[in-house]
Each structure stands twice: as structure tokens, then as C-alpha cells.
PAKEVO-863099 format. One record per residue (C-alpha): residue in one letter; residue number from 0; y, x, z. Coordinates in steps of 0.1 Angstrom, whole numbers, plus 5000, padded with zeros to 4 digits. Last residue first. Layout:
(r "A", NUM, (Y, X, Z))
...
This chain:
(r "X", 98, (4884, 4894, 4795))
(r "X", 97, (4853, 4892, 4815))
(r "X", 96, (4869, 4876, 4844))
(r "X", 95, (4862, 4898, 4870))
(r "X", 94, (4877, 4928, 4848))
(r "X", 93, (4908, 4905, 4842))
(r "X", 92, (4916, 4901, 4878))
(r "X", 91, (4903, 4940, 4886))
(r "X", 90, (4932, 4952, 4858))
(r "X", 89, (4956, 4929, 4871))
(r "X", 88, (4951, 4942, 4910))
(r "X", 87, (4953, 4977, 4895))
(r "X", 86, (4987, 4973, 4883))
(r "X", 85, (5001, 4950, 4913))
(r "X", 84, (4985, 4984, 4932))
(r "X", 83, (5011, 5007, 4917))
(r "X", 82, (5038, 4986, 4921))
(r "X", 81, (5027, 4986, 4959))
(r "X", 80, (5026, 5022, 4963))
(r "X", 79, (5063, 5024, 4943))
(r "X", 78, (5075, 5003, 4967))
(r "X", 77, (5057, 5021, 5003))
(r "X", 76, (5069, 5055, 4988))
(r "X", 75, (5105, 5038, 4987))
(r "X", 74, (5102, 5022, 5019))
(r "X", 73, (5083, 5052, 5038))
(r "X", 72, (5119, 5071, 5023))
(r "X", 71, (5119, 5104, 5006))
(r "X", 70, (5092, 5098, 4985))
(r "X", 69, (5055, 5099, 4978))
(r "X", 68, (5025, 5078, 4967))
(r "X", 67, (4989, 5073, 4973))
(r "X", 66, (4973, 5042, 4959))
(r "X", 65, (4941, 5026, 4962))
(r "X", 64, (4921, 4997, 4952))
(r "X", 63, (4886, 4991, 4971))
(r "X", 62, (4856, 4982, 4948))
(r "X", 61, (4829, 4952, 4951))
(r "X", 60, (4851, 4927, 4969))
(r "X", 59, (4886, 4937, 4979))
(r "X", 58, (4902, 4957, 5007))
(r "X", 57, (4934, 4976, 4993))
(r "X", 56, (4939, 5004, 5003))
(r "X", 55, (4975, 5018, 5010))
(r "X", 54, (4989, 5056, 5012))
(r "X", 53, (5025, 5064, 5021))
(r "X", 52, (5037, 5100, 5021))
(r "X", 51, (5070, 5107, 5029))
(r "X", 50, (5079, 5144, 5021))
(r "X", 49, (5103, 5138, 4987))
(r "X", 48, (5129, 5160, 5007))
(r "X", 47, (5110, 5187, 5002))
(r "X", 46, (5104, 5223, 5027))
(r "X", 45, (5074, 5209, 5031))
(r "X", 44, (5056, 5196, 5061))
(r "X", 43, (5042, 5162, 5045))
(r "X", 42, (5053, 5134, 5067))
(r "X", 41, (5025, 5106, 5069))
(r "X", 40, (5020, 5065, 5068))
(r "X", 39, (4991, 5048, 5064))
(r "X", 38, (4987, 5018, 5051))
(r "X", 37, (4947, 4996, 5051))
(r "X", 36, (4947, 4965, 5037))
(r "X", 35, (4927, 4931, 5042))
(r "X", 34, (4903, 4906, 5024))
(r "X", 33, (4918, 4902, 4989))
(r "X", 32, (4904, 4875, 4967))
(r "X", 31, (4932, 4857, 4964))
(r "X", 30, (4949, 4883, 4939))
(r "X", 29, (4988, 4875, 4927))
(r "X", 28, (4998, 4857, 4959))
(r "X", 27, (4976, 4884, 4978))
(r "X", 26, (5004, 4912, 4967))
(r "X", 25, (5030, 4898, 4989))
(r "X", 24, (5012, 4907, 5022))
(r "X", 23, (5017, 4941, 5009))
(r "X", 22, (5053, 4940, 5002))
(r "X", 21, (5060, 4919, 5038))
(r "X", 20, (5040, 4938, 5057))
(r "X", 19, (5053, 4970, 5047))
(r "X", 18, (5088, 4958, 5055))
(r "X", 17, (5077, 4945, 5088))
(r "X", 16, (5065, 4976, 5097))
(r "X", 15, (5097, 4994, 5090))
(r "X", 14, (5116, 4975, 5110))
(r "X", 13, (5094, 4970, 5141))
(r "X", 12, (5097, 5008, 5142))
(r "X", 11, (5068, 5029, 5130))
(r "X", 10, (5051, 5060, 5158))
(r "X", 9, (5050, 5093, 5147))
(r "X", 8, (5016, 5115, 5142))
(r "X", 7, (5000, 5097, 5114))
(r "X", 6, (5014, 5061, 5113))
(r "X", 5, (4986, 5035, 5110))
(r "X", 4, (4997, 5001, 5096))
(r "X", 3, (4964, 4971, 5099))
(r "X", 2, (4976, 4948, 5074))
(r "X", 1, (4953, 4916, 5078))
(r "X", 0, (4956, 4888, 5049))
């Protein structure tokens, strides 16, 4: 699966991209059917410490899955993004299936 990473006005170290990679590339062994995914990474200019913003979409047939979380780290915004997405991935895996 393709993760194309786009980091809104900062650039990612090889670090932190291969984190992302690694949790989103993990979420085809529960869906085959995914084609690609789109993260991108922001910094919300609040006053917050919870200012990462991670967003991830999923590329499937029929309907995209997405999920916008955020935290303090991109890793822990990136988690709870992915959880998120496990969630829907189940829900699309038993929609297809008529169950």
C-alpha cells in the first residue's frame, strides 16, 4: 500500500515518517482491499499543548475512511488516528459482507 505523508508547513524527519508508515501500512493486514492513504500532518496555532493535528484517509473502494485527530505528539495523534480507522475498517468489512 502507498502512504503518500504531507506535512503542512514543516518538513517530517525520516523518524517520524517511518512511524506513520509503519501504523498505517499495518492497517491493510486487517482490510486487503485498501488502495493507498493519504496523512497529513499540521500544528494548530493555539495557545494548547494538544496542537498536533494528524489527519489520514484511507483509499478504499466505493467510500474513503477518514480520521482527524489531535495531540501533543504527531505519534500520539497519528495512534489514536489509526485506532480510529481499525474501527471504521471493521464496520466497511462487515458492511461488504452483508452481515
Amino acid at each position: 500500500m502507498k502512504v503518500n505523508i504531507n506535512a503542512v508547513h514543516f518538513k517530517t524527519d525520516k523518524k517520524l515518517d517511518t512511524f506513520i508508515i509503519e501504523k498505517v501500512e499495518k492497517l491493510s493486514d486487517l482490510y486487503d482491499g485498501i488502495i493507498g492513504s493519504e496523512v497529513t500532518l499540521r500544528v494548530n496555532n493555539s495557545e494548547d499543548h494538544d496542537n498536533k493535528i494528524a489527519e489520514i484517509r484511507l483509499l478504499v473502494p466505493g467510500n474513503d475512511l477518514f480520521a482527524k485527530k489531535q495531540s501533543k505528539s504527531f505519534e500520539e495523534a497519528t495512534d489514536i488516528a489509526v485506532d480510529a480507522l481499525r474501527k471504521q475498517l471493521t464496520k466497511h468489512k462487515e458492511k461488504q459482507r452483508g452481515e
